[in-house]
DOMAR-23297 format. One record per atom (N, C-alpha, C, CB): atom name; x, y, z. Coordinates in nm, 3 decimals. Last residue first. Glycine has a CB too. Example, Ala and Ser with C-alpha at 12.3 -4.5 7.8 and 13.67 -1.06 7.14 Angstrom:
<torgus>
   atome         u         v         w
       N     1.285    -0.225     0.708
      CA     1.367    -0.106     0.714
       C     1.290     0.003     0.787
      CB     1.408    -0.060     0.572
       N     1.319    -0.569     0.780
      CA     1.230    -0.450     0.780
       C     1.320    -0.330     0.780
      CB     1.131    -0.447     0.905
</torgus>
This chain:
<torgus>
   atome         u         v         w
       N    -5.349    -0.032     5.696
      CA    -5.404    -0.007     5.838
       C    -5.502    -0.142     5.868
      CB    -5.498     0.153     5.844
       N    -5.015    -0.135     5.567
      CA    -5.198    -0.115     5.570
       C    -5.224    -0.121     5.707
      CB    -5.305    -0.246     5.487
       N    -4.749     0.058     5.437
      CA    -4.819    -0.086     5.505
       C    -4.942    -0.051     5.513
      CB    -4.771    -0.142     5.657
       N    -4.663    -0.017     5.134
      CA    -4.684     0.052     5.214
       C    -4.784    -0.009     5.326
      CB    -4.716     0.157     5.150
       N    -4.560    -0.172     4.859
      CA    -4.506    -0.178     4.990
       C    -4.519    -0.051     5.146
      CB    -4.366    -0.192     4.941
       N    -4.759    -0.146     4.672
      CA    -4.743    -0.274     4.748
       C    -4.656    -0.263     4.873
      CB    -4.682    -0.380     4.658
       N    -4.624     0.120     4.661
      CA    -4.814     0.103     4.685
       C    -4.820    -0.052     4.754
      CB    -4.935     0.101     4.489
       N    -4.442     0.105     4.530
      CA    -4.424     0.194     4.660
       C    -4.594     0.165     4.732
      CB    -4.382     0.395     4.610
       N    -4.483    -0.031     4.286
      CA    -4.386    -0.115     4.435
       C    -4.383     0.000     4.522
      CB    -4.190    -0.177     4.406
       N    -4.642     0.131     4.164
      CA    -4.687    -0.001     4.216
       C    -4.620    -0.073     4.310
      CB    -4.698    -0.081     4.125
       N    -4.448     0.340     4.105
      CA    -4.573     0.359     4.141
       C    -4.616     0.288     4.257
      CB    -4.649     0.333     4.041
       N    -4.265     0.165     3.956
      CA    -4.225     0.203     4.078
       C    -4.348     0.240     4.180
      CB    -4.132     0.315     4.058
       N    -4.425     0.140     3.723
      CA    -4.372     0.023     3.840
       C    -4.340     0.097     3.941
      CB    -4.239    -0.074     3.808
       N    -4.447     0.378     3.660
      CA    -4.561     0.324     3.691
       C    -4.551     0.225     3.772
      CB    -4.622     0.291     3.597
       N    -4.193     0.461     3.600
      CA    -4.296     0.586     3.678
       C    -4.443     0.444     3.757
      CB    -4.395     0.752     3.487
       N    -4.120     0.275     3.353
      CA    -4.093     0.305     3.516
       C    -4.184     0.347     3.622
      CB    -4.007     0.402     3.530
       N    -4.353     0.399     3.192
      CA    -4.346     0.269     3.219
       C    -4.265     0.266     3.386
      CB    -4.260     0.190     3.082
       N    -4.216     0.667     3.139
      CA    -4.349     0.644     3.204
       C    -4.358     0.486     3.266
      CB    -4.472     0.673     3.085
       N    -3.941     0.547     3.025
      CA    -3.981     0.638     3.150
       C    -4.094     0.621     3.225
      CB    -3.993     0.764     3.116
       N    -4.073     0.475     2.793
      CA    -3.978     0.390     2.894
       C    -4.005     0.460     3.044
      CB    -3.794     0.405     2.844
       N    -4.161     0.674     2.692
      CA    -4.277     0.557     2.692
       C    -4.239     0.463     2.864
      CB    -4.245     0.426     2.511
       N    -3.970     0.833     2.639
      CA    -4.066     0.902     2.719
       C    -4.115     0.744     2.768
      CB    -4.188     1.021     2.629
       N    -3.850     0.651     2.459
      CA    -3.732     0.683     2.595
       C    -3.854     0.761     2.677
      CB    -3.552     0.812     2.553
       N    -3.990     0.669     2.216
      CA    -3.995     0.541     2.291
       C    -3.896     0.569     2.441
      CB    -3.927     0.405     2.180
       N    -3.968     0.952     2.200
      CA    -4.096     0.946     2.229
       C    -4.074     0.785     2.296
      CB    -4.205     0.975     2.088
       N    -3.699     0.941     2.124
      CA    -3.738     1.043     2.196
       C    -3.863     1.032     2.259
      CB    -3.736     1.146     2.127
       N    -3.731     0.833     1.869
      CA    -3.607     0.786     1.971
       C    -3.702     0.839     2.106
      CB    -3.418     0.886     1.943
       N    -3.836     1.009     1.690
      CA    -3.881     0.871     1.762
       C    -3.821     0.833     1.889
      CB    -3.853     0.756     1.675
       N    -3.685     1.234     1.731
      CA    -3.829     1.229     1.815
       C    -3.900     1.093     1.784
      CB    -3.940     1.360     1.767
       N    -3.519     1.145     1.590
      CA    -3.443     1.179     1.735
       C    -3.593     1.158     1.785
      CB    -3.347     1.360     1.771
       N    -3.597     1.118     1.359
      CA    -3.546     0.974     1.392
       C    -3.538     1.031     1.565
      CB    -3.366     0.912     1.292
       N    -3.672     1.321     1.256
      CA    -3.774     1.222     1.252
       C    -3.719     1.109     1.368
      CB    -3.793     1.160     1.088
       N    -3.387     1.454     1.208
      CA    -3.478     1.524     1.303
       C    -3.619     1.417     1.350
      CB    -3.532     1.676     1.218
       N    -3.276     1.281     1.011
      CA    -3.203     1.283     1.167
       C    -3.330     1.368     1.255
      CB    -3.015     1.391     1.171
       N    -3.439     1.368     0.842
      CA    -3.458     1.209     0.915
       C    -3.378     1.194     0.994
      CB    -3.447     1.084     0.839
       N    -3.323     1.639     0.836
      CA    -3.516     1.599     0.828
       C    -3.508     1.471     0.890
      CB    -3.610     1.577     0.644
       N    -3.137     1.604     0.735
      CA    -3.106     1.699     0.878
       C    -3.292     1.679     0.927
      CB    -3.032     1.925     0.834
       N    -3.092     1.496     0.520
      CA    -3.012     1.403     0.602
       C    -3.096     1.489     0.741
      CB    -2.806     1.410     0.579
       N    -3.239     1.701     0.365
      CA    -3.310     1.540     0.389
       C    -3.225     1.463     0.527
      CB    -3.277     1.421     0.216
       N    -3.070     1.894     0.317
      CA    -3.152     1.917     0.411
       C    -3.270     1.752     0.446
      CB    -3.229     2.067     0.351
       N    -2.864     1.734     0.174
      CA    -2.882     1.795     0.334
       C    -2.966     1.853     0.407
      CB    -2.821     1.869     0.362
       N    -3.026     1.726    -0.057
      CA    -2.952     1.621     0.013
       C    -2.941     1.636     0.152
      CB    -2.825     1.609    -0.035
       N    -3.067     1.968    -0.133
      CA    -3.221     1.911    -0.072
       C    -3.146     1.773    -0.001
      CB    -3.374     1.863    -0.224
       N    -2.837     2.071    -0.142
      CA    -2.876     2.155    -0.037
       C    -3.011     2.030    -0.006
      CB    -2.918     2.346    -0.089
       N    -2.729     1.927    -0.389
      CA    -2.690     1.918    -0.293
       C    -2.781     1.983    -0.149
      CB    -2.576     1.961    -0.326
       N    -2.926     2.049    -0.570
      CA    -2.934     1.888    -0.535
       C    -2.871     1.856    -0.431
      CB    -2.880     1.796    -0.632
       N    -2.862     2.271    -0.582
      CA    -2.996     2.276    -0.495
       C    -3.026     2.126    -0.487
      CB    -3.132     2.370    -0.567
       N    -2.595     2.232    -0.722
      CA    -2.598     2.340    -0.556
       C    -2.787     2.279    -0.464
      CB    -2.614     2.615    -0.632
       N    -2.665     2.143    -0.939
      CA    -2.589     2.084    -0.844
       C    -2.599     2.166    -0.721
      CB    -2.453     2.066    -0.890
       N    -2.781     2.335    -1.030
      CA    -2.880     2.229    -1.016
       C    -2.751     2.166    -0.891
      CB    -2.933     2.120    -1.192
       N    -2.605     2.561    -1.050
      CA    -2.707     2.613    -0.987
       C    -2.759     2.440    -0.969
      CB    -2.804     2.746    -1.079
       N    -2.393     2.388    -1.222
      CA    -2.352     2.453    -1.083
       C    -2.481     2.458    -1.029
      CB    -2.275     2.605    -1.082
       N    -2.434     2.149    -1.454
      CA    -2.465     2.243    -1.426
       C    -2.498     2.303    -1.267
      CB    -2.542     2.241    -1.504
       N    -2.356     1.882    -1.496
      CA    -2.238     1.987    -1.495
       C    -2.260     2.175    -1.476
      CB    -2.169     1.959    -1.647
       N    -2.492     1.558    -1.389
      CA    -2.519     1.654    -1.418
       C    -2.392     1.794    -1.368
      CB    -2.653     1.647    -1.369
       N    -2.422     1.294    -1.371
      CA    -2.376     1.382    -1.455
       C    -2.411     1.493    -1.517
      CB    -2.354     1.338    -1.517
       N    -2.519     1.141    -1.154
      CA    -2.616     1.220    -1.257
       C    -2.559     1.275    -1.346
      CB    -2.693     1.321    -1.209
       N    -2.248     1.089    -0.985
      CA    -2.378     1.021    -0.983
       C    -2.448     1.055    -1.127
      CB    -2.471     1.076    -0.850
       N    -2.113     1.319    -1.051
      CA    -2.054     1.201    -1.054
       C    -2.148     1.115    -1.066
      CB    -1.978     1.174    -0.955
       N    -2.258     1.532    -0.870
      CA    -2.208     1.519    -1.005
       C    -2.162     1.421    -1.075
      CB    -2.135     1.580    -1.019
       N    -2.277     1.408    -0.638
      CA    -2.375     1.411    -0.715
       C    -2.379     1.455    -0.883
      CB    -2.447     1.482    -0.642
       N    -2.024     1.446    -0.578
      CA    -2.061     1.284    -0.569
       C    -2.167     1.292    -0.673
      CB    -2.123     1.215    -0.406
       N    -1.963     1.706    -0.577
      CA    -1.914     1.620    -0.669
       C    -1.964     1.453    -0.620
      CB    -1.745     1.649    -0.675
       N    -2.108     1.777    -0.378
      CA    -2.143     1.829    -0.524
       C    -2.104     1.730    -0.593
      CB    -2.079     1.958    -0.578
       N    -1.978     1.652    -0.141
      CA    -2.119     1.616    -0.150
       C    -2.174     1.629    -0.350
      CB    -2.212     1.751    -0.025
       N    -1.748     1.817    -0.181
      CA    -1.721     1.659    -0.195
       C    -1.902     1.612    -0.249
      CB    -1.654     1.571     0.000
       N    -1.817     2.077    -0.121
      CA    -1.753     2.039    -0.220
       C    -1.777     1.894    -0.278
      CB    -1.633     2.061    -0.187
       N    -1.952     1.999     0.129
      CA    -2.022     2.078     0.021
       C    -1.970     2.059    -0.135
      CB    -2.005     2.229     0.061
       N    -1.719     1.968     0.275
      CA    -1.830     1.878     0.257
       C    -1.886     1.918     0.143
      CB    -1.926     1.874     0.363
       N    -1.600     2.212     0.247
      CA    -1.535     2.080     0.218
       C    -1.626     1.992     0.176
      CB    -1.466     2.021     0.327
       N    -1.755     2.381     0.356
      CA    -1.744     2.423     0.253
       C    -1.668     2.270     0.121
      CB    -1.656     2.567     0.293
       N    -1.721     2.267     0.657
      CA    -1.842     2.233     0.552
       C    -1.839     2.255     0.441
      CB    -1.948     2.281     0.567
       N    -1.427     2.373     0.672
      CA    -1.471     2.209     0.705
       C    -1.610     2.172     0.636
      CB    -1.496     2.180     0.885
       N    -1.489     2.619     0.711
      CA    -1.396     2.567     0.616
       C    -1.398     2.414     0.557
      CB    -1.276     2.587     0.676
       N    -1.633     2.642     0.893
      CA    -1.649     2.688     0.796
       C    -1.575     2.620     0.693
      CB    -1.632     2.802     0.809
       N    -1.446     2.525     1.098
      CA    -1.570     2.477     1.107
       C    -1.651     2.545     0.957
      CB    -1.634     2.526     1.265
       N    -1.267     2.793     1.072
      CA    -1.207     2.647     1.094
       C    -1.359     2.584     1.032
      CB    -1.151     2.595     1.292
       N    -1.431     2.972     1.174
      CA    -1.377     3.010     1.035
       C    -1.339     2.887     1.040
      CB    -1.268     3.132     1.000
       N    -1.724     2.845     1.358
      CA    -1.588     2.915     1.364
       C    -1.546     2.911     1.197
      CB    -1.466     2.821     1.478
       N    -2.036     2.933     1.432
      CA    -1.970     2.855     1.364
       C    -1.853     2.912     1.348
      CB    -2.026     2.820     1.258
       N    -2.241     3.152     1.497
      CA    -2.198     2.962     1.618
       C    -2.089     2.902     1.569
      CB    -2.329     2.797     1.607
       N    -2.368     3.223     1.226
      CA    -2.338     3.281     1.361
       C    -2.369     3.126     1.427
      CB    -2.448     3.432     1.418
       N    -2.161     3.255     0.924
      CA    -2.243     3.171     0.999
       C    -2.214     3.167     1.121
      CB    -2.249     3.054     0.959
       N    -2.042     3.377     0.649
      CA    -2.026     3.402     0.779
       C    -2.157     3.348     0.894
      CB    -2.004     3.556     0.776
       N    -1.846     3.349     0.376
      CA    -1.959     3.318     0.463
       C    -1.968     3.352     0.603
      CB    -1.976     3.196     0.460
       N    -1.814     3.441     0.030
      CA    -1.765     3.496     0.159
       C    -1.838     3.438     0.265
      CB    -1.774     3.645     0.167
       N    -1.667     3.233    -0.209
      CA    -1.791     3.280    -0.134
       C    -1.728     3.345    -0.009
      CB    -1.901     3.155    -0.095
       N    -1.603     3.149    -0.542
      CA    -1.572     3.200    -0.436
       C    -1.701     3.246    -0.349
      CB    -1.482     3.299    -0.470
       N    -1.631     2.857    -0.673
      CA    -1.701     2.974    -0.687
       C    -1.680     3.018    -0.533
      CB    -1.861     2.954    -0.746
       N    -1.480     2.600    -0.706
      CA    -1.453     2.768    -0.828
       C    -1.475     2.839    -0.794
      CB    -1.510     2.815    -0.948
       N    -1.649     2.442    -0.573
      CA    -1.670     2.451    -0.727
       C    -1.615     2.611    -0.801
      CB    -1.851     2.428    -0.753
       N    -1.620     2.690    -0.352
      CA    -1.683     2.597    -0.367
       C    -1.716     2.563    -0.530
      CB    -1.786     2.619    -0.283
       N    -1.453     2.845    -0.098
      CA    -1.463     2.840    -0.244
       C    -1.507     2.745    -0.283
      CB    -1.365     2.854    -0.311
       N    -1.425     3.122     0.120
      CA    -1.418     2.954     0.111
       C    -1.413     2.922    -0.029
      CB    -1.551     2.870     0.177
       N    -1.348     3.361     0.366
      CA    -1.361     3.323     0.201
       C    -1.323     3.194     0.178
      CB    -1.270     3.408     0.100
       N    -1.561     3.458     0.638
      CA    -1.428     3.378     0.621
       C    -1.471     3.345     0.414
      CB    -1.423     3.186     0.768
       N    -1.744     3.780     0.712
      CA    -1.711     3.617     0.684
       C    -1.574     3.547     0.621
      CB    -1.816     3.573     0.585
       N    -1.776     4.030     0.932
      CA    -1.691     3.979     0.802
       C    -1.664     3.787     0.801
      CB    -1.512     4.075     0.816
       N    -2.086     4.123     1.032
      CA    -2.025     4.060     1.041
       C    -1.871     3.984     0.915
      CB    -2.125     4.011     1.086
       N    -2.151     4.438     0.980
      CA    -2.225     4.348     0.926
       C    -2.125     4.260     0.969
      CB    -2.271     4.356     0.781
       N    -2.278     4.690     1.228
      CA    -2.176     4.651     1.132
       C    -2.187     4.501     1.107
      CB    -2.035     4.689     1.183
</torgus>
């Protein structure tokens, strides 16, 4: 049985959604965004046509969710670097401080 989604409405246009992790509250809350996001870009371009506004909005978010994804595995790779770097001093102060025969 197919999951019943929460009814939101976006530009007018009623929708039923139902997104698995995501509460009817939390639904409600993006449908918001979504709203606001359209109308910026409507506002921006003046463009009044729904379908362009919907896929201007969607490449918007999916750009924000691309350079948040670019940005974490930088992040991510200089915090490895760091690490290793440790790994290596420490390496070296357990090596300097071992005694010799």
């Amino acid at each position: 049985m197919a999951k019943k989604g929460i009814e939101v409405s976006v530009r007018r246009i009623p929708l039923e959604v139902a997104i698995d992790g995501v509460e009817p509250m939390e639904v409600s809350s993006l449908a918001s965004m979504v709203e606001k996001r359209m109308q910026d870009i409507a506002d921006k371009t003046g463009t009044i046509d729904t379908l362009k506004l919907a896929i201007m909005t969607a490449m918007e978010f999916a750009a924000e969710v691309y350079i948040k994804g670019v940005d974490s595995g930088a992040k991510r790779q200089d915090e490895l670097h760091r690490v290793n770097e440790l790994i290596l001093k420490l390496q070296a102060s357990i090596t300097n401080h071992l005694p010799t025969k």
